[in-house]
mmJSON file of the N, C-alpha and C atoms, coordinates in Angstrom:
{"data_MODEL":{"atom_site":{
"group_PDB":["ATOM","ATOM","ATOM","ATOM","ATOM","ATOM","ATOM","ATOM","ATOM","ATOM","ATOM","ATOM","ATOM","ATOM","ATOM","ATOM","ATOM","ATOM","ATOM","ATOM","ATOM","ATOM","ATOM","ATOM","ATOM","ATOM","ATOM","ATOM","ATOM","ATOM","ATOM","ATOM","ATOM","ATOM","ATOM","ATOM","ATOM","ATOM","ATOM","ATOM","ATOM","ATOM","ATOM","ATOM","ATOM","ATOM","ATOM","ATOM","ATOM","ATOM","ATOM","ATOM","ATOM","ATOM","ATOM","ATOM","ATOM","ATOM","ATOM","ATOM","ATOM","ATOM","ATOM","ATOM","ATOM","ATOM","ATOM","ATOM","ATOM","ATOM","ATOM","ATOM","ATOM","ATOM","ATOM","ATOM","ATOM","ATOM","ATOM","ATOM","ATOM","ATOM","ATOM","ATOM","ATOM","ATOM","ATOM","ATOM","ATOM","ATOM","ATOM","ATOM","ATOM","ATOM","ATOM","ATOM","ATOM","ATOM","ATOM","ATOM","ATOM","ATOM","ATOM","ATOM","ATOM","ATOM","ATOM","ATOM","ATOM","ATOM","ATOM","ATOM","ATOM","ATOM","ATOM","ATOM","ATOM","ATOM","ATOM","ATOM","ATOM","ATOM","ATOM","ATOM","ATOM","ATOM","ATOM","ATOM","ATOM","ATOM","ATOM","ATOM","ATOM","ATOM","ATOM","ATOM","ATOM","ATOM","ATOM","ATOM","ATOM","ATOM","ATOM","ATOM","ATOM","ATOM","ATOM","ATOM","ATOM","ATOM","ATOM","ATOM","ATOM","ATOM","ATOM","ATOM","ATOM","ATOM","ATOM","ATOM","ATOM","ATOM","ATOM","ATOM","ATOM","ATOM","ATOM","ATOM","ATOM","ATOM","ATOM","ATOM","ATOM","ATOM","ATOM","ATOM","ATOM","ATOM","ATOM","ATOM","ATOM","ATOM","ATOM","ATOM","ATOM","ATOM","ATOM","ATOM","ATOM","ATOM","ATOM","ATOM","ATOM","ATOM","ATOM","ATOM","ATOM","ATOM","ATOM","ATOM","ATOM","ATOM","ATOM","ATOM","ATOM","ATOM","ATOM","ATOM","ATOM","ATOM","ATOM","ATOM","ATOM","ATOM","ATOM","ATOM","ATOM","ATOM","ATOM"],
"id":[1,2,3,4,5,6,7,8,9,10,11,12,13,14,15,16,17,18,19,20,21,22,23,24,25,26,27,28,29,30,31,32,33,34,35,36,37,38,39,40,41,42,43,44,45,46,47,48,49,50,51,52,53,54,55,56,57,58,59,60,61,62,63,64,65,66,67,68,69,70,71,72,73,74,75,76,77,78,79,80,81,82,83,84,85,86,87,88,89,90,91,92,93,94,95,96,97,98,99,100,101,102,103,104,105,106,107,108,109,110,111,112,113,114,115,116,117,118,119,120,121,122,123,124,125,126,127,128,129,130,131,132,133,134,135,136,137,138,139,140,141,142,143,144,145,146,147,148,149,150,151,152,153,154,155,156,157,158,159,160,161,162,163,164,165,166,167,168,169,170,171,172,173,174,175,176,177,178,179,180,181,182,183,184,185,186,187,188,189,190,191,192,193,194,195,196,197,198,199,200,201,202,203,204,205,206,207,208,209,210,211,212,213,214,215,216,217,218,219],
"type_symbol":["N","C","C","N","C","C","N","C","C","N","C","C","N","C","C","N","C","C","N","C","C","N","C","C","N","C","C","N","C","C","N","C","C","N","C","C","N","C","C","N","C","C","N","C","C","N","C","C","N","C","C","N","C","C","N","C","C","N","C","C","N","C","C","N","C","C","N","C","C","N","C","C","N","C","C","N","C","C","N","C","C","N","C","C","N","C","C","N","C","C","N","C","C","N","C","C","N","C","C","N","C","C","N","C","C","N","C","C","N","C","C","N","C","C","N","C","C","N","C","C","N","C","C","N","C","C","N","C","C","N","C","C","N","C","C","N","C","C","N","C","C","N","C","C","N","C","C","N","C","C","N","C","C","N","C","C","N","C","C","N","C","C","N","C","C","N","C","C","N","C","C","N","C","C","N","C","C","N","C","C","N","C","C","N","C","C","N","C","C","N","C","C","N","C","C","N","C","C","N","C","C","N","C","C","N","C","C","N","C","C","N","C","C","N","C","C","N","C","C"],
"label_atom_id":["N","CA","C","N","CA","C","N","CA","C","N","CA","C","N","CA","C","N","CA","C","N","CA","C","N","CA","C","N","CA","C","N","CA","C","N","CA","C","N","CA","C","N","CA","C","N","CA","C","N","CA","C","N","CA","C","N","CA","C","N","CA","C","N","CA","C","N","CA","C","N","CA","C","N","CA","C","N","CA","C","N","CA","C","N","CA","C","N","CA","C","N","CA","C","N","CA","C","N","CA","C","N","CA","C","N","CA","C","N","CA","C","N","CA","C","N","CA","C","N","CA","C","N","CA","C","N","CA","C","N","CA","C","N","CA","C","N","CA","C","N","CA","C","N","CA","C","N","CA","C","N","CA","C","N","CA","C","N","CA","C","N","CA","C","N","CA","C","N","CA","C","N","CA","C","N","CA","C","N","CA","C","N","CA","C","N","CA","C","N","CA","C","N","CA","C","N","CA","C","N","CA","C","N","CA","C","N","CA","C","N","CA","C","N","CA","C","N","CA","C","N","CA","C","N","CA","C","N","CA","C","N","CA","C","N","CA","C","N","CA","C","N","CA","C","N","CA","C","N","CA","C","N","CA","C"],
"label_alt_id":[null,null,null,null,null,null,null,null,null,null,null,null,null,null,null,null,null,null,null,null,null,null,null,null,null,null,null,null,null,null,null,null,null,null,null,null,null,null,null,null,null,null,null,null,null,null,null,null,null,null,null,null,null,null,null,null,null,null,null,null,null,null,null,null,null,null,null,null,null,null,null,null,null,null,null,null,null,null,null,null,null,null,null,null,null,null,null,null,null,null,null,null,null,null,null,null,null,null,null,null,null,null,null,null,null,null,null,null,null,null,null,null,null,null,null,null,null,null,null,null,null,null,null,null,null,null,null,null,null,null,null,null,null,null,null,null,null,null,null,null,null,null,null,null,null,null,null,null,null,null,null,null,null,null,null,null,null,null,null,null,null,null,null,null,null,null,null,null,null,null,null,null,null,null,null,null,null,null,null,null,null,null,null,null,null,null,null,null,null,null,null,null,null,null,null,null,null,null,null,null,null,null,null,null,null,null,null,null,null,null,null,null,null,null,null,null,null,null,null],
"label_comp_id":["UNK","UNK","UNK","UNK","UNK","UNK","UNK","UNK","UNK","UNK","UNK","UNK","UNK","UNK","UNK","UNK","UNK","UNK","UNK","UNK","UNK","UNK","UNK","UNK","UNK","UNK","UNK","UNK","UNK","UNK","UNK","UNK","UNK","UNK","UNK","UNK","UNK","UNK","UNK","UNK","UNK","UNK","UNK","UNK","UNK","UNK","UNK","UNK","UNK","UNK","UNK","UNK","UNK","UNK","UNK","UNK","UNK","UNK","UNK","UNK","UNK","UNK","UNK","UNK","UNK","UNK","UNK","UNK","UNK","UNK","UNK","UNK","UNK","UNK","UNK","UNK","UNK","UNK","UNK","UNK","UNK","UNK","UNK","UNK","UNK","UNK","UNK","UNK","UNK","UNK","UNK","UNK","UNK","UNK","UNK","UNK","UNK","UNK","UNK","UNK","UNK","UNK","UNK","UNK","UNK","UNK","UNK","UNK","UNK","UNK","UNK","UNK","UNK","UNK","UNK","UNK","UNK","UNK","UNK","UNK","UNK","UNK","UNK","UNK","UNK","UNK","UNK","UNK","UNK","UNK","UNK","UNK","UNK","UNK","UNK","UNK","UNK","UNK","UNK","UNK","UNK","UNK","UNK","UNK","UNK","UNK","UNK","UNK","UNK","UNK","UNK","UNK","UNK","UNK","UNK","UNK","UNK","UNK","UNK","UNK","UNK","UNK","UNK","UNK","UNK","UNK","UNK","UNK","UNK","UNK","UNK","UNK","UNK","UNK","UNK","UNK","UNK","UNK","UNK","UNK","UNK","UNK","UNK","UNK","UNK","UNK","UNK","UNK","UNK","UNK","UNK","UNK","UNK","UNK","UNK","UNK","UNK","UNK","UNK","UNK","UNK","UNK","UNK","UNK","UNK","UNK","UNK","UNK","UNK","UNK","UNK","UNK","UNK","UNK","UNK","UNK","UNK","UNK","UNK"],
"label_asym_id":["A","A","A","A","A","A","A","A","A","A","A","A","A","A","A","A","A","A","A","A","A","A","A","A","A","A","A","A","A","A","A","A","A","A","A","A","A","A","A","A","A","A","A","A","A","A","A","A","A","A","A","A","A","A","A","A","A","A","A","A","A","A","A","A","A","A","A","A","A","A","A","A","A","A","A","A","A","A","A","A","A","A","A","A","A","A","A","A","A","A","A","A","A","A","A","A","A","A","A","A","A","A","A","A","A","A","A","A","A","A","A","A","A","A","A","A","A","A","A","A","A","A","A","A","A","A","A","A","A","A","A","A","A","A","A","A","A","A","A","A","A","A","A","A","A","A","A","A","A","A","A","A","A","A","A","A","A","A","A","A","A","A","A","A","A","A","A","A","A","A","A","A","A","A","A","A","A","A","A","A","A","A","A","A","A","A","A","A","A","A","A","A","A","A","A","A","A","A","A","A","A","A","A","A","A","A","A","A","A","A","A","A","A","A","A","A","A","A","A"],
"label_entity_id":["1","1","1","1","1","1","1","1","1","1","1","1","1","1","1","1","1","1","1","1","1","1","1","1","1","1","1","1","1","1","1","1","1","1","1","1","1","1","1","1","1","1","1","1","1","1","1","1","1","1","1","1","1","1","1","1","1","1","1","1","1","1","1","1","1","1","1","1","1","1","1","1","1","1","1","1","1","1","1","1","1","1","1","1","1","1","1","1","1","1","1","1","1","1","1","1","1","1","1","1","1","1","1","1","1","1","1","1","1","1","1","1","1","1","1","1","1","1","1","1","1","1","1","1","1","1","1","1","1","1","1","1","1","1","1","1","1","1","1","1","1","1","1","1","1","1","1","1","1","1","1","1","1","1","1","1","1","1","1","1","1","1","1","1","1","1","1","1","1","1","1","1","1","1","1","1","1","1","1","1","1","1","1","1","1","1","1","1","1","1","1","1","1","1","1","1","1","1","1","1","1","1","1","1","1","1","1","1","1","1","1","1","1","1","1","1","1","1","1"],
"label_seq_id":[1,1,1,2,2,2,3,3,3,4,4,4,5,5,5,6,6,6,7,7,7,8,8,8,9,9,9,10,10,10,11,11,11,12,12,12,13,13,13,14,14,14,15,15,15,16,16,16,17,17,17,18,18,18,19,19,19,20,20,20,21,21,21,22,22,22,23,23,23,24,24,24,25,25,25,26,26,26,27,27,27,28,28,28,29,29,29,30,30,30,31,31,31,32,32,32,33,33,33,34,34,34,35,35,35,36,36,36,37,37,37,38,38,38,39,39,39,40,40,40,41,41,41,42,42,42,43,43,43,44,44,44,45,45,45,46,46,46,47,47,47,48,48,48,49,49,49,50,50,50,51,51,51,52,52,52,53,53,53,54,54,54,55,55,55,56,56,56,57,57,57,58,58,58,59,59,59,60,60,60,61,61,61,62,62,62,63,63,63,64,64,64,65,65,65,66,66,66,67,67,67,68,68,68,69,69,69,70,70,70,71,71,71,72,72,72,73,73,73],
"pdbx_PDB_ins_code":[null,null,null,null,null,null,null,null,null,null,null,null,null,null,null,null,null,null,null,null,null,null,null,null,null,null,null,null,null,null,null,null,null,null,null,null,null,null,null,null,null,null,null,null,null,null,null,null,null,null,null,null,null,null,null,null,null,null,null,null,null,null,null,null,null,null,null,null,null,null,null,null,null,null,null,null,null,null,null,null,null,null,null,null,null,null,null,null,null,null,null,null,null,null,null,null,null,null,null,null,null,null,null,null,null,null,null,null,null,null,null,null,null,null,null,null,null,null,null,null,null,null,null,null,null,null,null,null,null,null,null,null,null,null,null,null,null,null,null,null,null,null,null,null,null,null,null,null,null,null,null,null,null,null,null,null,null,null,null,null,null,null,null,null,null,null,null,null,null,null,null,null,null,null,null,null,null,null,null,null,null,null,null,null,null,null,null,null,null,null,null,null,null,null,null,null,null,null,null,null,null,null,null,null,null,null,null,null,null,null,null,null,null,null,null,null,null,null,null],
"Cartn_x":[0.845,0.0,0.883,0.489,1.299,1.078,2.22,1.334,0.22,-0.103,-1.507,-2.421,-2.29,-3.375,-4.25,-3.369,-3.655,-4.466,-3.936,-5.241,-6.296,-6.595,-7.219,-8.54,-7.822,-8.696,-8.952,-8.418,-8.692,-10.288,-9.995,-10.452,-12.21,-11.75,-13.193,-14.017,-13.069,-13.557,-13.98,-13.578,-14.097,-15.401,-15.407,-16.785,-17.932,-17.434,-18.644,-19.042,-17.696,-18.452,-19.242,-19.073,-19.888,-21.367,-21.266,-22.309,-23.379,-22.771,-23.249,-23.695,-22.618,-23.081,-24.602,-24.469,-25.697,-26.969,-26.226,-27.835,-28.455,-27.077,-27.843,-28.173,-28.159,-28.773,-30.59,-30.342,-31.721,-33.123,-31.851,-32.522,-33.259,-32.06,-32.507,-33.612,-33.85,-34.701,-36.331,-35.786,-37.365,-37.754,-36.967,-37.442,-37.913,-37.253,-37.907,-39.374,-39.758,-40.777,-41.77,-41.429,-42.721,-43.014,-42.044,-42.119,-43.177,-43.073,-43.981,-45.474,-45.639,-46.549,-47.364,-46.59,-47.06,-47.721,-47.173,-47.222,-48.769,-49.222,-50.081,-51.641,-51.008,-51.781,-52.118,-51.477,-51.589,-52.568,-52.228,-53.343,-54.932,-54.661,-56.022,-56.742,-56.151,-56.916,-57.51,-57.1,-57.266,-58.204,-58.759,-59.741,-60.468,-60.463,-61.5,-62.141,-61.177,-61.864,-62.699,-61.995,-62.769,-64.622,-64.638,-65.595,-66.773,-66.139,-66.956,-67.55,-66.293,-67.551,-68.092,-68.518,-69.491,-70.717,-70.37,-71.698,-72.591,-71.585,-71.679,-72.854,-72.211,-73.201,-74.287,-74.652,-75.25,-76.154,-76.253,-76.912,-77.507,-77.005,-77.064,-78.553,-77.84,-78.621,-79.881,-79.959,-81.029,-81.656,-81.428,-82.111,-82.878,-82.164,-82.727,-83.737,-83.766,-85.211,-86.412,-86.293,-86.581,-87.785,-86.765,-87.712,-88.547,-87.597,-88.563,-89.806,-89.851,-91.066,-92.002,-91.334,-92.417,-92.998,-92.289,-92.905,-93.864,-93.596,-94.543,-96.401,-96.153,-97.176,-98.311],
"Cartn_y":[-1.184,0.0,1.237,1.853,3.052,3.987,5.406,6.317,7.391,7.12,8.357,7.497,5.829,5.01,5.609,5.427,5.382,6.458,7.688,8.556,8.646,8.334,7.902,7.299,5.821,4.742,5.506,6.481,7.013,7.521,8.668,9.499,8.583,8.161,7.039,6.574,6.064,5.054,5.799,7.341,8.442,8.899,9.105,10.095,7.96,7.094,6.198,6.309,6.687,6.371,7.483,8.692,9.972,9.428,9.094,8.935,7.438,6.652,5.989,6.802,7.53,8.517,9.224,9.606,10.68,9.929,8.871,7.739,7.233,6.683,6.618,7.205,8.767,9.887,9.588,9.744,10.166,8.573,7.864,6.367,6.58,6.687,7.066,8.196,9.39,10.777,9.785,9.309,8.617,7.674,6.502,5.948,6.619,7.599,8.373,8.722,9.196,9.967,8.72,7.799,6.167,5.974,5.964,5.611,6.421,7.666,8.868,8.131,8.123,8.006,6.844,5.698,4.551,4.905,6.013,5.711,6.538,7.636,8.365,7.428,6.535,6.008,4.572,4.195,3.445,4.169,5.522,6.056,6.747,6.253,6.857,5.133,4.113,3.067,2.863,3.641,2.785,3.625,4.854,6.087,5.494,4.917,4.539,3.651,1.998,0.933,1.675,2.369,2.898,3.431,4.202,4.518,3.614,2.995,1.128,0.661,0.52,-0.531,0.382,1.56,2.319,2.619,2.857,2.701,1.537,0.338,-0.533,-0.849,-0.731,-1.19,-0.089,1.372,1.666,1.014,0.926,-0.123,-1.241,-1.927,-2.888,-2.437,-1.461,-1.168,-0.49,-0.338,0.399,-0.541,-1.706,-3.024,-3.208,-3.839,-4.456,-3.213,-1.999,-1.32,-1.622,-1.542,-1.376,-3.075,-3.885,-5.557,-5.658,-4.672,-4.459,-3.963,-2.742,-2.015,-2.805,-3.74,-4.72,-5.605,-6.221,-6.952,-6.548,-5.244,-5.12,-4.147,-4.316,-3.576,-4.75],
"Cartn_z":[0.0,0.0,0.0,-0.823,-1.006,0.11,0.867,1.271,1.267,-0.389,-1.013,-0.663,-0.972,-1.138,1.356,1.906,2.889,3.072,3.13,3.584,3.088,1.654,0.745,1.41,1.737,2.278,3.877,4.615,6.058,5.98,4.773,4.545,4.449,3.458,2.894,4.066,4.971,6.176,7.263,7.299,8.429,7.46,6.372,5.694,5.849,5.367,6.012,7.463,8.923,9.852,10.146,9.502,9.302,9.27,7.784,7.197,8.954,8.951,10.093,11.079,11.949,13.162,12.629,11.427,11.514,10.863,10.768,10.696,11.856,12.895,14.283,14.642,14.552,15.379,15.011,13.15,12.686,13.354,13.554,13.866,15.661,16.01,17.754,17.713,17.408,17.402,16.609,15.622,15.135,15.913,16.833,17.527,19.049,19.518,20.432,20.184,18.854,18.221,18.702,17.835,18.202,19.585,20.341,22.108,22.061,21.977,22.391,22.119,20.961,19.839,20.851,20.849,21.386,22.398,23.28,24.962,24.541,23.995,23.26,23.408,22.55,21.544,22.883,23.752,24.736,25.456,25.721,27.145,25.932,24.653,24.432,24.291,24.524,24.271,25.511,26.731,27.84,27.466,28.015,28.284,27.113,25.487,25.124,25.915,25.991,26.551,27.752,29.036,30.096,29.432,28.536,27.631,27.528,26.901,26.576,27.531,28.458,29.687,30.652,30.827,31.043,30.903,28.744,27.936,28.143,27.983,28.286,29.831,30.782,31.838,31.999,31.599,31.102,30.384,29.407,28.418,29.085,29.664,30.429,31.475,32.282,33.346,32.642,31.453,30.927,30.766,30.197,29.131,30.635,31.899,33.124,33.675,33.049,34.155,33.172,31.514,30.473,30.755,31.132,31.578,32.401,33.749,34.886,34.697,33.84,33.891,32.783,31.764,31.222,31.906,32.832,33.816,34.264,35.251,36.097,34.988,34.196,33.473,32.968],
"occupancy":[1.0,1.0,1.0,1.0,1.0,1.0,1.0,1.0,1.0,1.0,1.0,1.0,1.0,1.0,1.0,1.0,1.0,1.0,1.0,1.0,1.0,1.0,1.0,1.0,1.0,1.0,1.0,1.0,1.0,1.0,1.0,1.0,1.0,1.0,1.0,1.0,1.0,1.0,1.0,1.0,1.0,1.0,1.0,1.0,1.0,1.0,1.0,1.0,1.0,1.0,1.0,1.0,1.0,1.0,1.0,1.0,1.0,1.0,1.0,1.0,1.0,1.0,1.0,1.0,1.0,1.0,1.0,1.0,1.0,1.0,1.0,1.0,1.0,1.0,1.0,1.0,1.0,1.0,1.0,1.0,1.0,1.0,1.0,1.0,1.0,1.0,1.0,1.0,1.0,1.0,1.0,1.0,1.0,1.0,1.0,1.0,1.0,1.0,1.0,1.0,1.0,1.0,1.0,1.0,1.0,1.0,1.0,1.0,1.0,1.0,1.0,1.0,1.0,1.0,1.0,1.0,1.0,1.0,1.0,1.0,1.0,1.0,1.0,1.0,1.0,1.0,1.0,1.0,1.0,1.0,1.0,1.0,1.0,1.0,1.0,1.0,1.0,1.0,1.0,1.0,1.0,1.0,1.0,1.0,1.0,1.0,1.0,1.0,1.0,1.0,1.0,1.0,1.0,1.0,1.0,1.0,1.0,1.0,1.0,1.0,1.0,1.0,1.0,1.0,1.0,1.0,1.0,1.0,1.0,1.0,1.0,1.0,1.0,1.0,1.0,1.0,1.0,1.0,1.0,1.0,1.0,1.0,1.0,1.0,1.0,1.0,1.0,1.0,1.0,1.0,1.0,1.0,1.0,1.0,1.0,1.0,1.0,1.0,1.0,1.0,1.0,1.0,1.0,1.0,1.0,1.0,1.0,1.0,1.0,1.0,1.0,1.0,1.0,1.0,1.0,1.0,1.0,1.0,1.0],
"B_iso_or_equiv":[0.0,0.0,0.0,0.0,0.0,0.0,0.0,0.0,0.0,0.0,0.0,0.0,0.0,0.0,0.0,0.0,0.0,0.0,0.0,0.0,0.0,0.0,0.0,0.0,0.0,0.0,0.0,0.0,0.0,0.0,0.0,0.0,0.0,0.0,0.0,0.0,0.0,0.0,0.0,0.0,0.0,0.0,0.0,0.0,0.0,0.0,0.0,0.0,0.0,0.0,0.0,0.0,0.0,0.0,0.0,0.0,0.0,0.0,0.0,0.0,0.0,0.0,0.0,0.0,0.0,0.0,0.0,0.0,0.0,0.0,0.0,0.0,0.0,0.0,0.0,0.0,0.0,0.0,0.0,0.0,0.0,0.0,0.0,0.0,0.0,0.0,0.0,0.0,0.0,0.0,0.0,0.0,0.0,0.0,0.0,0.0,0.0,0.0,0.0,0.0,0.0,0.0,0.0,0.0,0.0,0.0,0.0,0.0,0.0,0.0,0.0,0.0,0.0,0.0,0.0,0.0,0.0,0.0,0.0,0.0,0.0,0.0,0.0,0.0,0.0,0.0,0.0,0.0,0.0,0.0,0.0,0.0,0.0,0.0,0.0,0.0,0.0,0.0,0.0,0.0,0.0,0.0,0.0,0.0,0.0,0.0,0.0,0.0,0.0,0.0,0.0,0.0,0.0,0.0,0.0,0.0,0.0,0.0,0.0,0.0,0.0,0.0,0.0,0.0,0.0,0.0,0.0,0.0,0.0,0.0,0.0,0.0,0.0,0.0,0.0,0.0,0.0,0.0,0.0,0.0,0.0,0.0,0.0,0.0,0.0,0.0,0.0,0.0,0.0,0.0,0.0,0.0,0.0,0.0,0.0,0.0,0.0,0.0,0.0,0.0,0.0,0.0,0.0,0.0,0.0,0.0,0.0,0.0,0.0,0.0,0.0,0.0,0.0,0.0,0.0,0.0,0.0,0.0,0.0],
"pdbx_formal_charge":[null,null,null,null,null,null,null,null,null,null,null,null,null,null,null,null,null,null,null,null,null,null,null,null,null,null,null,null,null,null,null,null,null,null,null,null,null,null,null,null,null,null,null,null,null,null,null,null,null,null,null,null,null,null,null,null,null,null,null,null,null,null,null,null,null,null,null,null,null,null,null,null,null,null,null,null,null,null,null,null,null,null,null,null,null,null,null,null,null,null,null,null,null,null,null,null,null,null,null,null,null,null,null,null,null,null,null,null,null,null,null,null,null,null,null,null,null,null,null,null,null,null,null,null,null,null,null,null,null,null,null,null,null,null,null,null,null,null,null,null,null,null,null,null,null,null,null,null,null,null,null,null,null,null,null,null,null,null,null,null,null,null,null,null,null,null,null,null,null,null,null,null,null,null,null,null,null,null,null,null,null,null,null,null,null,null,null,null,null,null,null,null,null,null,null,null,null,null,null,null,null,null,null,null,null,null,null,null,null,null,null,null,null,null,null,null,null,null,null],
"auth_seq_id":[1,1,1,2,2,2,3,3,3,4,4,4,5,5,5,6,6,6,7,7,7,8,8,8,9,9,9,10,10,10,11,11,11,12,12,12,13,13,13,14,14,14,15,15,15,16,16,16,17,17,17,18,18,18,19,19,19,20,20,20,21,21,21,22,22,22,23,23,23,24,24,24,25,25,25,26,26,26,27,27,27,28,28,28,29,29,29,30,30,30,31,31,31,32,32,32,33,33,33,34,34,34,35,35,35,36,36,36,37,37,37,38,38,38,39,39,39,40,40,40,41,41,41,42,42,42,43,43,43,44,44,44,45,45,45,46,46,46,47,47,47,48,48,48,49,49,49,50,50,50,51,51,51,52,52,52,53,53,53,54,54,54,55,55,55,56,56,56,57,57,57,58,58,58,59,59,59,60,60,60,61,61,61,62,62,62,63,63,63,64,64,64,65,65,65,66,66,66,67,67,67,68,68,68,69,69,69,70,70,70,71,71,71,72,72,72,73,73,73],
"auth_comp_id":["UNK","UNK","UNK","UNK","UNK","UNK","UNK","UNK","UNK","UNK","UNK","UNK","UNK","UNK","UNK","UNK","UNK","UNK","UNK","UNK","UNK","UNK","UNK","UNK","UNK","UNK","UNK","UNK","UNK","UNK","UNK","UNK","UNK","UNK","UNK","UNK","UNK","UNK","UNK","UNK","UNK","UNK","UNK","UNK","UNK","UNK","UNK","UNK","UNK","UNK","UNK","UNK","UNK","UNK","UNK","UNK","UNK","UNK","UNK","UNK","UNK","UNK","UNK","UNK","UNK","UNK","UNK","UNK","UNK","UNK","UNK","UNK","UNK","UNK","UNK","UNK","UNK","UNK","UNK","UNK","UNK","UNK","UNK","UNK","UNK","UNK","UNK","UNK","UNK","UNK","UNK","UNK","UNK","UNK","UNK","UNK","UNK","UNK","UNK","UNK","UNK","UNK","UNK","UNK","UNK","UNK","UNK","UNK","UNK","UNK","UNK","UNK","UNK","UNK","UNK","UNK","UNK","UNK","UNK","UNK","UNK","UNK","UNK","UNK","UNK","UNK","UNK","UNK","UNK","UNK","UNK","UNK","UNK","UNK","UNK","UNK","UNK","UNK","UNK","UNK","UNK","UNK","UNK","UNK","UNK","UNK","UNK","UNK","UNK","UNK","UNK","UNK","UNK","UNK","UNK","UNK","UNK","UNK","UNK","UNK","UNK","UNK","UNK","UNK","UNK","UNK","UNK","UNK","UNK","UNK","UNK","UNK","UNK","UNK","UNK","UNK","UNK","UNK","UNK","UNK","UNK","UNK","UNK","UNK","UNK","UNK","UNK","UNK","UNK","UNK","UNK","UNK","UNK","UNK","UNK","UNK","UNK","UNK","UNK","UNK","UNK","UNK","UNK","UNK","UNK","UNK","UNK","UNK","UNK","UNK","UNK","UNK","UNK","UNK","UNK","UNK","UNK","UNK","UNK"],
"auth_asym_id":["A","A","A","A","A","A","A","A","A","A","A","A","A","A","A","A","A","A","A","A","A","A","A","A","A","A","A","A","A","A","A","A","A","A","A","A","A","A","A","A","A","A","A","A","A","A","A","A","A","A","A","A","A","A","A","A","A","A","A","A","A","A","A","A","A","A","A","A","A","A","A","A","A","A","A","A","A","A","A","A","A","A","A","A","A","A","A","A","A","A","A","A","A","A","A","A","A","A","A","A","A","A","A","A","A","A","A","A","A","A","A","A","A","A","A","A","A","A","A","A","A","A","A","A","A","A","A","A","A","A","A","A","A","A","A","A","A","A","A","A","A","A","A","A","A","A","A","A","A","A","A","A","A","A","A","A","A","A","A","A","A","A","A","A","A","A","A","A","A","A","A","A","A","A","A","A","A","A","A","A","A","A","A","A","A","A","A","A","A","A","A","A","A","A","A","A","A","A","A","A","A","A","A","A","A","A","A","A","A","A","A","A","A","A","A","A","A","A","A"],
"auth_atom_id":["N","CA","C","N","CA","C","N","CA","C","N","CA","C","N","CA","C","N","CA","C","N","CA","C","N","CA","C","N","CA","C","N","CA","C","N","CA","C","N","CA","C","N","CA","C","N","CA","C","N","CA","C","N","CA","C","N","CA","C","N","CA","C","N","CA","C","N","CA","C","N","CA","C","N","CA","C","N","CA","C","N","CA","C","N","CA","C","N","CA","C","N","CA","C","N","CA","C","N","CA","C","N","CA","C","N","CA","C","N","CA","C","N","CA","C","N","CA","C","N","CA","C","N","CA","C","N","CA","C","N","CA","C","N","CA","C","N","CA","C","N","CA","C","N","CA","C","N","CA","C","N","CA","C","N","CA","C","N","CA","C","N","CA","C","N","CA","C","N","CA","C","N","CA","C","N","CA","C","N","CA","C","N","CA","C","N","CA","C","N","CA","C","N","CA","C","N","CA","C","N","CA","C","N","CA","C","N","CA","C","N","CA","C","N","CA","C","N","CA","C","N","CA","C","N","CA","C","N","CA","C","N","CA","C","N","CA","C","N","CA","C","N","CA","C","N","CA","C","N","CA","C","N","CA","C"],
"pdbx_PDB_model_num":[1,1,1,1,1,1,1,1,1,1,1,1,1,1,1,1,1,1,1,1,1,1,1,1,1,1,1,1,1,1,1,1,1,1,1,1,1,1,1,1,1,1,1,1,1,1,1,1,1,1,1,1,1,1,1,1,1,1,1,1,1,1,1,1,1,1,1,1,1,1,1,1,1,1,1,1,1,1,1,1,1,1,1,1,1,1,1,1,1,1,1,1,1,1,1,1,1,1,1,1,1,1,1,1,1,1,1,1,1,1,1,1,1,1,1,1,1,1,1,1,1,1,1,1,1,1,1,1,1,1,1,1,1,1,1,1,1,1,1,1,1,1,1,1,1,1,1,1,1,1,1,1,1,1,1,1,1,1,1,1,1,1,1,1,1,1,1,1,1,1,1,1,1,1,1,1,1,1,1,1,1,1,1,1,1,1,1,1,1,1,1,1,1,1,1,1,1,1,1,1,1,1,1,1,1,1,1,1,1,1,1,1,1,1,1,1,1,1,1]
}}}
């Protein structure tokens, strides 16, 4: 290997780990973004489900006065 060939090949092998570093960055910052997203998207499922089984026994408790009062008529 010659000495031009060397910095040559330095040079090459620092602009790839460049190019790497500022991919892990863009990699880590987008996966931060999802955590978020997830954790988001986690607390709106609960507050829906919570939603549900409310309507839910609602409904419920409506159907059972709804019988009662057929009964007694």
């Amino acid at each position: 290997m010659t000495e031009t060939q060397q910095p040559l090949e330095l040079k090459d092998f620092e602009g790839k780990l460049d190019q790497l570093i500022e991919q892990y960055h863009c990699v880590k910052i987008e996966n931060s973004s999802l955590k978020s997203k997830q954790e988001t998207l986690v607390r709106e499922k609960t507050k829906l489900l919570e939603k549900t089984n409310l309507a839910r026994t609602r409904v419920e408790a409506m159907i059972t006065r709804l019988k009662a009062m057929e009964r007694s008529s």
